[in-house]
Backbone of each chain as nested JSON, in Angstrom:
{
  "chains": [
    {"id": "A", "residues": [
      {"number": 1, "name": "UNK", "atoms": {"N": [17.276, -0.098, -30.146], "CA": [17.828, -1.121, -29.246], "C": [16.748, -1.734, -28.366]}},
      {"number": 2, "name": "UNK", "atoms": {"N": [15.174, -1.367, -28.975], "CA": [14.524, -1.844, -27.668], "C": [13.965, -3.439, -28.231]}},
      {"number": 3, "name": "UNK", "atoms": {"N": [14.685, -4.086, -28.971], "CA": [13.849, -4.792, -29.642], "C": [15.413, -6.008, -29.089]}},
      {"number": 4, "name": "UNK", "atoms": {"N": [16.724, -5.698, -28.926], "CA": [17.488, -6.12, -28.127], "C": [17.102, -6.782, -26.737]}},
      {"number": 5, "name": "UNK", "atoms": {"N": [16.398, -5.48, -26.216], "CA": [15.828, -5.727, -24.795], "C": [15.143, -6.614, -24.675]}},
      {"number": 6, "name": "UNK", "atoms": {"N": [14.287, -6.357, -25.395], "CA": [12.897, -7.791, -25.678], "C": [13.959, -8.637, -25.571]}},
      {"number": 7, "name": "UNK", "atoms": {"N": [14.564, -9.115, -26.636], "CA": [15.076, -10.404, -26.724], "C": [15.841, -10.603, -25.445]}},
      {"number": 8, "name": "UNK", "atoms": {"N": [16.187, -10.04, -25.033], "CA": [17.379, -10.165, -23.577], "C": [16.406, -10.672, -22.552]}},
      {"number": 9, "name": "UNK", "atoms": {"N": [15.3, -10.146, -22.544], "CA": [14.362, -10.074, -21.409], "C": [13.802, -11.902, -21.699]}},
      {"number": 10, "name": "UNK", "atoms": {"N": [13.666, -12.077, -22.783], "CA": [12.987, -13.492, -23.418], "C": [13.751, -14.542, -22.981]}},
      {"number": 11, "name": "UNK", "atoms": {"N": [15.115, -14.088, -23.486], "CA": [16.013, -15.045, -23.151], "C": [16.117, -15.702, -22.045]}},
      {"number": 12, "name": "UNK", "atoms": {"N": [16.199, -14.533, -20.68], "CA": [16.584, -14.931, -19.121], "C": [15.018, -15.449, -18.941]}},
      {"number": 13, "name": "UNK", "atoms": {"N": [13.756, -15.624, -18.966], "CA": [12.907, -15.978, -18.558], "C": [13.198, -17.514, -19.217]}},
      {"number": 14, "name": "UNK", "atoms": {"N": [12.79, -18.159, -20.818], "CA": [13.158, -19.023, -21.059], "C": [14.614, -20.418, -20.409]}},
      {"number": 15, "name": "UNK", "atoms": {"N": [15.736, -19.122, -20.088], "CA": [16.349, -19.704, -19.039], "C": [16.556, -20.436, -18.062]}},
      {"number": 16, "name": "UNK", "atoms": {"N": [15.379, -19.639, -17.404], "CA": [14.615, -20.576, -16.252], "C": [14.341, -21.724, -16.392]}},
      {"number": 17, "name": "UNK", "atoms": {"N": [14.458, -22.695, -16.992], "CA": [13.463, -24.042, -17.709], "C": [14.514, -24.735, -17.997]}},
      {"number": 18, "name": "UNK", "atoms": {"N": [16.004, -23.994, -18.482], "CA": [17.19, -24.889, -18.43], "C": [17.98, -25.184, -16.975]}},
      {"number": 19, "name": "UNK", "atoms": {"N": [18.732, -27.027, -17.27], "CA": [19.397, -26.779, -16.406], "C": [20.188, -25.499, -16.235]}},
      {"number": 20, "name": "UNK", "atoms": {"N": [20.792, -25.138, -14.866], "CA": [21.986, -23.907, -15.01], "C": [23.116, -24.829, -15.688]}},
      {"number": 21, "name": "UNK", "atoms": {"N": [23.317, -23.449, -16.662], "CA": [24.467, -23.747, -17.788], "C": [26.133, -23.175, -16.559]}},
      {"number": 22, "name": "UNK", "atoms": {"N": [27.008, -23.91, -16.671], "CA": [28.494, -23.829, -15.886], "C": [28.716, -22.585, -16.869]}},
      {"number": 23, "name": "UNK", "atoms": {"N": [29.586, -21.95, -16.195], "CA": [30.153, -20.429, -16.871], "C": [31.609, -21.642, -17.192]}},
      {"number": 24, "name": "UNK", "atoms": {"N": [32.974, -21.067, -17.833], "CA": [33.61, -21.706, -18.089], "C": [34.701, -21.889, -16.912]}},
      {"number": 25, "name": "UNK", "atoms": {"N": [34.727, -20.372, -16.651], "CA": [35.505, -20.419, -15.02], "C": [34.778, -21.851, -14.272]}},
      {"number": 26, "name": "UNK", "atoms": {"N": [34.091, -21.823, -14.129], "CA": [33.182, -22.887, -12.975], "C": [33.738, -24.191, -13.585]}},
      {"number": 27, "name": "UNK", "atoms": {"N": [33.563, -24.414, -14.969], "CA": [34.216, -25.871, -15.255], "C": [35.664, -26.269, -15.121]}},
      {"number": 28, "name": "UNK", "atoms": {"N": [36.5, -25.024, -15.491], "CA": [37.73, -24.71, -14.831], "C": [38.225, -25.639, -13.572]}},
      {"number": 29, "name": "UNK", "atoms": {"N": [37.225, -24.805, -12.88], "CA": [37.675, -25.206, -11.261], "C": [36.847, -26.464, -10.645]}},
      {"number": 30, "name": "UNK", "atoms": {"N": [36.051, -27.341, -11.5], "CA": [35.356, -28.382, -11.117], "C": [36.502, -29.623, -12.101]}},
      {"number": 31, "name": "UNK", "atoms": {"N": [37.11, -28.777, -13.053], "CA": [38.206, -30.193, -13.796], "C": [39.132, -29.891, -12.751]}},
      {"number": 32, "name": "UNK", "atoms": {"N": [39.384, -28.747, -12.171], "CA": [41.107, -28.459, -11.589], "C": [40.851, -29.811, -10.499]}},
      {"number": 33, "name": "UNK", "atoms": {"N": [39.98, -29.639, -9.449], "CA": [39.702, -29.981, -8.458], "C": [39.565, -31.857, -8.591]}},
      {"number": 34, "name": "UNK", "atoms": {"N": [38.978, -32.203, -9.875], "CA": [38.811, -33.442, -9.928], "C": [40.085, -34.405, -10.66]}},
      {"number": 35, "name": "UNK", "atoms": {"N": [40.936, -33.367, -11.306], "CA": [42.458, -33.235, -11.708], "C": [43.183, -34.338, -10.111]}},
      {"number": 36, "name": "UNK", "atoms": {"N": [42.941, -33.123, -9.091], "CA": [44.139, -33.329, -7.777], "C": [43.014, -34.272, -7.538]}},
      {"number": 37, "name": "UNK", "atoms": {"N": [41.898, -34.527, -7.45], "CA": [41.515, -35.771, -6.624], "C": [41.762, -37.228, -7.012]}},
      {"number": 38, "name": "UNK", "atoms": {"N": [41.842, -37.313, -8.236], "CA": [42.553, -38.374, -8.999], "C": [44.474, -39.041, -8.769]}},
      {"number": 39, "name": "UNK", "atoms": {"N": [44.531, -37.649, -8.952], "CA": [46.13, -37.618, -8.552], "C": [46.659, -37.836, -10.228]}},
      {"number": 40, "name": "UNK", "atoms": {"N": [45.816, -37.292, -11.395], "CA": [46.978, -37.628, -12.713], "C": [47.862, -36.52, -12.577]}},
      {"number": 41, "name": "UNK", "atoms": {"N": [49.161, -36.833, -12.95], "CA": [50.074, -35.946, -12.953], "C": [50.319, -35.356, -14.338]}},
      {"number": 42, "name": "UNK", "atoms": {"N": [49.289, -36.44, -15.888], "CA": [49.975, -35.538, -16.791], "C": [48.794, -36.033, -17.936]}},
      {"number": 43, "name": "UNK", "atoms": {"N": [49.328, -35.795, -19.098], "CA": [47.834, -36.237, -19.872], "C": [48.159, -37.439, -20.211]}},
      {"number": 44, "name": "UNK", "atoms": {"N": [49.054, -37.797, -20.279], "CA": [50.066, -39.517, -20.593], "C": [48.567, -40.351, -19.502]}},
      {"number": 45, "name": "UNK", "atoms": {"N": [48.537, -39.744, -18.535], "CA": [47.705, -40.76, -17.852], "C": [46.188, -40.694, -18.179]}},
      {"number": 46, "name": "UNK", "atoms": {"N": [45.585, -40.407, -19.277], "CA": [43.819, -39.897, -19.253], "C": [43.731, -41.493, -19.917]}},
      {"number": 47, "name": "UNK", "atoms": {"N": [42.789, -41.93, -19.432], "CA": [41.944, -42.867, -19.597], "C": [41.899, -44.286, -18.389]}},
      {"number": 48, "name": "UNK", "atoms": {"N": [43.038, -43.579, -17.45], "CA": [43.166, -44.879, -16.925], "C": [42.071, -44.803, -15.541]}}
    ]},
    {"id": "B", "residues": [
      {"number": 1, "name": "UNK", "atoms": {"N": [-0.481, 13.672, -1.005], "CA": [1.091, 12.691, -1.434], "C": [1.529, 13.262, -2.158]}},
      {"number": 2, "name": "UNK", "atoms": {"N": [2.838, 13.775, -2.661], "CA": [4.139, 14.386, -3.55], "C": [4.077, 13.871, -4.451]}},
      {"number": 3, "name": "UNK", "atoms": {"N": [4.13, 14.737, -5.424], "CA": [3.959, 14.258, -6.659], "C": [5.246, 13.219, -6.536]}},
      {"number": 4, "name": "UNK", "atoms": {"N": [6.355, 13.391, -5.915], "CA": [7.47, 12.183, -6.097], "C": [7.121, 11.144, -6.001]}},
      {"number": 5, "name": "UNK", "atoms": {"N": [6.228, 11.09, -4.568], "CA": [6.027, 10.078, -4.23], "C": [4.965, 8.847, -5.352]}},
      {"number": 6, "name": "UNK", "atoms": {"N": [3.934, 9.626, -5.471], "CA": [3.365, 9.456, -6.193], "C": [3.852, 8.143, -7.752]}},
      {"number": 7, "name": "UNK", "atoms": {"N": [4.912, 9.673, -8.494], "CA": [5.587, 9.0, -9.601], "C": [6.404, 8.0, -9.259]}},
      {"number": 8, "name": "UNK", "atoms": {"N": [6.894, 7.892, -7.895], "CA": [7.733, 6.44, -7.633], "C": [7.232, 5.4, -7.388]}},
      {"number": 9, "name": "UNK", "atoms": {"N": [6.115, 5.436, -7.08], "CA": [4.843, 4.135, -6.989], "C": [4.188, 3.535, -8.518]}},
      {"number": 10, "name": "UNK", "atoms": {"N": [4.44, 4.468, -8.846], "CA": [3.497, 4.245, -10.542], "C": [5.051, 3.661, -11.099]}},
      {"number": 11, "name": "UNK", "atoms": {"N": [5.799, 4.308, -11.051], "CA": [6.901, 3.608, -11.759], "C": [7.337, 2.041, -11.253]}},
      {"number": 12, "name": "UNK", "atoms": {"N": [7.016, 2.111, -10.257], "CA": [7.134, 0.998, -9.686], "C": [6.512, 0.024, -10.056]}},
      {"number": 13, "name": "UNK", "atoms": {"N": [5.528, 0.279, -10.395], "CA": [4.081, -0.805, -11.049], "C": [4.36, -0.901, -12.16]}},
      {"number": 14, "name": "UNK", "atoms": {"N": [4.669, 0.206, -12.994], "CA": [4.935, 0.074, -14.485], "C": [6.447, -1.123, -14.625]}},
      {"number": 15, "name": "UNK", "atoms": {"N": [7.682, -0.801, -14.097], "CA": [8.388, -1.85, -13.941], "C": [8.202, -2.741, -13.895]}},
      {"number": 16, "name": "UNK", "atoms": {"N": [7.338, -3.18, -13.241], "CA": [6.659, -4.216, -12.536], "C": [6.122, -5.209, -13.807]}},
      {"number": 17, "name": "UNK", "atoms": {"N": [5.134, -4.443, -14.362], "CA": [4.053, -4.953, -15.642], "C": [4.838, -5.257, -16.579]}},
      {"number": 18, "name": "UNK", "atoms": {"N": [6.36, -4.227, -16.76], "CA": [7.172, -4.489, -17.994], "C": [8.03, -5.738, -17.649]}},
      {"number": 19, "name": "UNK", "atoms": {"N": [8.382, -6.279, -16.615], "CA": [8.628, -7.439, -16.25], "C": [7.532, -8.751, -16.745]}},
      {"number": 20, "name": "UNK", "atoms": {"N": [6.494, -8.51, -15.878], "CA": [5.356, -9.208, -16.712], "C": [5.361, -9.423, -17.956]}},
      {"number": 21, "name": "UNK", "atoms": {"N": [5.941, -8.693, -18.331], "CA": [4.865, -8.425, -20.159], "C": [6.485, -9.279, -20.606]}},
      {"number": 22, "name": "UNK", "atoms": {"N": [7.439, -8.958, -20.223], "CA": [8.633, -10.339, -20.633], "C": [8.06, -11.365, -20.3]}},
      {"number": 23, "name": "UNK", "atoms": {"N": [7.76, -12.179, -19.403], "CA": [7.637, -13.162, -19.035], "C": [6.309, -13.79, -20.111]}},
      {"number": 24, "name": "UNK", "atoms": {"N": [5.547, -12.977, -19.867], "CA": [4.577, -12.993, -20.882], "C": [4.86, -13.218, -22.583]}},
      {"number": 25, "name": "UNK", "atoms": {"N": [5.673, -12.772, -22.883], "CA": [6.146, -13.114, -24.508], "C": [7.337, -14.082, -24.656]}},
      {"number": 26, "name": "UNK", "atoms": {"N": [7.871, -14.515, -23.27], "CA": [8.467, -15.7, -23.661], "C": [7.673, -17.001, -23.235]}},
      {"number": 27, "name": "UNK", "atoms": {"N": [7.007, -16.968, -22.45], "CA": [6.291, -18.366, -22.128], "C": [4.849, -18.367, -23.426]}},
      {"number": 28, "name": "UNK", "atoms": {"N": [4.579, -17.671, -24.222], "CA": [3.914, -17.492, -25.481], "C": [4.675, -18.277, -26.91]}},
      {"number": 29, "name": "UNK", "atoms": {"N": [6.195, -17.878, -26.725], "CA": [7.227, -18.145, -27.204], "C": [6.88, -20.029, -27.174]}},
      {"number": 30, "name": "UNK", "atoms": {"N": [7.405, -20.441, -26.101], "CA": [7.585, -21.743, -25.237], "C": [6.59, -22.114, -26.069]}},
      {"number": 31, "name": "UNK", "atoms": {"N": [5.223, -22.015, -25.116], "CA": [3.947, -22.393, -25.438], "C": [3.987, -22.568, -27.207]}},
      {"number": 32, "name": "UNK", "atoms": {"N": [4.303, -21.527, -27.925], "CA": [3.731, -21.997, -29.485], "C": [5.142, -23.383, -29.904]}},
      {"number": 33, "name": "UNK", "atoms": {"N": [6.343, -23.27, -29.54], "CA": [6.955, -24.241, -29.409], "C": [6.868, -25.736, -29.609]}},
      {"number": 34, "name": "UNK", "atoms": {"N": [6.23, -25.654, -28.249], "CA": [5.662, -26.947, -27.622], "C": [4.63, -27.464, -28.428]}},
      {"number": 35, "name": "UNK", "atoms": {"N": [3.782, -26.645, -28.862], "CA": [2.598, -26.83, -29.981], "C": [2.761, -27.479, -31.047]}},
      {"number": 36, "name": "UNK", "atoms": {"N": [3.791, -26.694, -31.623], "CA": [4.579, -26.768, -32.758], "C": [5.289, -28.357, -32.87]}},
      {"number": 37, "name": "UNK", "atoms": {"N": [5.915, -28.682, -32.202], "CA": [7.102, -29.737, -32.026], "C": [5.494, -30.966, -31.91]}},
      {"number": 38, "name": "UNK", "atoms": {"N": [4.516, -30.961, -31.022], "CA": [3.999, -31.749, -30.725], "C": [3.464, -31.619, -31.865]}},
      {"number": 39, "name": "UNK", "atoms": {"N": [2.736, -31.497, -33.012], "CA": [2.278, -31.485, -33.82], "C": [2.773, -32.006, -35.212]}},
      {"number": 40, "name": "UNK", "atoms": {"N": [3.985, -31.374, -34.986], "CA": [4.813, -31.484, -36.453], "C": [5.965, -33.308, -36.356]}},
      {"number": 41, "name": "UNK", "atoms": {"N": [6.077, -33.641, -34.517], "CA": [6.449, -34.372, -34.694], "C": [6.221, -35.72, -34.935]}},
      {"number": 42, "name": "UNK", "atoms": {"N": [6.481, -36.634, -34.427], "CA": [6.047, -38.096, -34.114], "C": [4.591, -37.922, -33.649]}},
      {"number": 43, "name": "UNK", "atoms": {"N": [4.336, -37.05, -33.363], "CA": [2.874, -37.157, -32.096], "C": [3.073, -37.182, -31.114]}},
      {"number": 44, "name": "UNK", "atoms": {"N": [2.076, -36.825, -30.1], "CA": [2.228, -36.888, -28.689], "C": [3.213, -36.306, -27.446]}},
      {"number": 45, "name": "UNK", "atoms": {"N": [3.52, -36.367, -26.501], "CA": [4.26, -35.678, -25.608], "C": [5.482, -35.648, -25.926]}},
      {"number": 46, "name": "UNK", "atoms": {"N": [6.379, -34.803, -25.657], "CA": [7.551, -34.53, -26.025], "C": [8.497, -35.252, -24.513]}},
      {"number": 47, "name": "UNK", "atoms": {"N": [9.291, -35.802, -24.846], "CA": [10.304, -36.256, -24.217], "C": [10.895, -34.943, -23.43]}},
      {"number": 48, "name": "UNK", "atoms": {"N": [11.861, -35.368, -22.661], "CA": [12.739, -34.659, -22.109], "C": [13.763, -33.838, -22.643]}},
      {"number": 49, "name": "UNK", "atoms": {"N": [14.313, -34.338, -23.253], "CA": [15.722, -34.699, -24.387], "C": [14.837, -33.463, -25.293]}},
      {"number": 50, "name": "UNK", "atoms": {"N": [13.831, -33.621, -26.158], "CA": [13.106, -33.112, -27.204], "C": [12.641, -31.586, -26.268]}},
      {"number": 51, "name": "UNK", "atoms": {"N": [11.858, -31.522, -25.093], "CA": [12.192, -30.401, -24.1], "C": [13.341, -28.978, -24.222]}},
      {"number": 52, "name": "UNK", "atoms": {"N": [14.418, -30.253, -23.961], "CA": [15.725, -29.304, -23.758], "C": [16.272, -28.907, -24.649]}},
      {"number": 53, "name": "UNK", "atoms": {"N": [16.087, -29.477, -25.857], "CA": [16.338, -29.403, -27.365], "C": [15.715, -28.085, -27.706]}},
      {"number": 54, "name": "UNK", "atoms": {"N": [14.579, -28.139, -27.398], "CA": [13.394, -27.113, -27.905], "C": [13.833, -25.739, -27.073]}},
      {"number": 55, "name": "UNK", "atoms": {"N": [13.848, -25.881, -26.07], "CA": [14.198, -24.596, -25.141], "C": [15.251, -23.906, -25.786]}},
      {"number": 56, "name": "UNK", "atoms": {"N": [16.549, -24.848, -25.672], "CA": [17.934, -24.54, -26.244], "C": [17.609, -23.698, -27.596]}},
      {"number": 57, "name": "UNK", "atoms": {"N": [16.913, -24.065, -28.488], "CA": [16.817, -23.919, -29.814], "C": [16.309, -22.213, -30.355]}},
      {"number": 58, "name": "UNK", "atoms": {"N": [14.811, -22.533, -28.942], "CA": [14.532, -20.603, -28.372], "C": [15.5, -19.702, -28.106]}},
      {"number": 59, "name": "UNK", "atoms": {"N": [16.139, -20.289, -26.975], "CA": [17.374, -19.406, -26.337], "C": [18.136, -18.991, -27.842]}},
      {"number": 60, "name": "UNK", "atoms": {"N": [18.917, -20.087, -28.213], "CA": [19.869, -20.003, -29.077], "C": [19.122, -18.963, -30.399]}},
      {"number": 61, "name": "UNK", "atoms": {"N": [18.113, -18.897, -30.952], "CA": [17.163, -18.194, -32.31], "C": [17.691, -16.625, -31.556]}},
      {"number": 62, "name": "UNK", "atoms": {"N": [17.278, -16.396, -29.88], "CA": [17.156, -14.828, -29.932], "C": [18.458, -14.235, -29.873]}},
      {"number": 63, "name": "UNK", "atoms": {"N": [19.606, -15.39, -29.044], "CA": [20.91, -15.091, -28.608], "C": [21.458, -14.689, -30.032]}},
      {"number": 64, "name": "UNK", "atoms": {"N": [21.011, -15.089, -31.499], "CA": [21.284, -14.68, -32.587], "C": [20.942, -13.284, -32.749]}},
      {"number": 65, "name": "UNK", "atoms": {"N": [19.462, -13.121, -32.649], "CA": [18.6, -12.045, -32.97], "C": [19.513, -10.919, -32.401]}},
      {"number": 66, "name": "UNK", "atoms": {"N": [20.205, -10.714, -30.956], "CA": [20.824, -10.394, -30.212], "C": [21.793, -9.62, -30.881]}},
      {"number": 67, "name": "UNK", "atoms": {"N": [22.98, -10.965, -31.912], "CA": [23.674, -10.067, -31.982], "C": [23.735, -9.65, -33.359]}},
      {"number": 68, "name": "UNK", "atoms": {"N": [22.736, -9.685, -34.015], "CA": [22.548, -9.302, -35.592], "C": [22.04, -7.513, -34.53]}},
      {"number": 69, "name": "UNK", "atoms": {"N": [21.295, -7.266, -33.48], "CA": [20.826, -6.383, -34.012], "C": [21.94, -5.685, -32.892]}},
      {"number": 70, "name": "UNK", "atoms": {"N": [23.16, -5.962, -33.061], "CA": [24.412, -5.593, -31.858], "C": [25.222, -4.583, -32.857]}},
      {"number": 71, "name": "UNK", "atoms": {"N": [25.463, -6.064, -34.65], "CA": [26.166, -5.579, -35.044], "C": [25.341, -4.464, -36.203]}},
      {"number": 72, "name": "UNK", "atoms": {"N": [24.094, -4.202, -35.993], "CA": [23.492, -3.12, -36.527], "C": [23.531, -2.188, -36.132]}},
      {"number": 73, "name": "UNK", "atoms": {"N": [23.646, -1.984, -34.826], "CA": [23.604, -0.795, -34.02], "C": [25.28, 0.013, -34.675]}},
      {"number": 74, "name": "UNK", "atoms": {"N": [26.117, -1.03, -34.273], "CA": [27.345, -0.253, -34.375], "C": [27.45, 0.114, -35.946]}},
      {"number": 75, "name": "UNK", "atoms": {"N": [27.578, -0.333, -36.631], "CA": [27.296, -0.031, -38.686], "C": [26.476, 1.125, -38.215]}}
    ]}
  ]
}
């Protein structure tokens, strides 16, 4: 498993260099929020 | 100094270096990358877009490596 590690260890450094990636919770609560600021009440309304 | 003490300082450093020595084989990683892409592509500096592409592409190769050697362990 130490060859796992390596790669784990590679990964989070390379990381660094990306934007931060949203976990899905986080996009969750950045659609919920932009949901009520809009005020759509349903999907009948997406595009307007 | 105690021998504890001692071994908790050295371990400390050794942690330390094994941190290093990651950082060290992924920016090696990067680096041959970047080489690579600039060479093999169009020529010349790599865009942004071509950047994030490239990074992604690292990440994504080990996040594989990852779990090939996940589902080896358990087999």
């Amino acid at each position: 498993m130490i060859l796992q590690k390596r790669k784990k260890e590679e990964v989070a450094v390379i990381e660094k260099f990306l934007p931060a990636q949203m976990s899905e919770e986080e996009i969750r609560t950045e659609v919920k929020k932009i949901i009520e600021a809009t005020g759509a009440k349903s999907a009948a309304e997406m595009e307007k | 100094m105690s021998l504890e003490i001692k071994i908790q300082a050295d371990l400390k450093t050794a942690m330390l270096c094994q941190k290093i020595e990651a950082s060290l084989r992924a920016l090696r990683a990067v680096k041959s990358a970047i080489l690579l892409a600039k060479t093999s592509g169009a020529g010349g500096e790599l865009s942004a877009d071509d950047e994030l592409k490239m990074l992604q592409k690292l990440v994504k190769q080990r996040k594989e490596s990852i779990e090939i050697y996940e589902k080896q362990g358990r087999g």
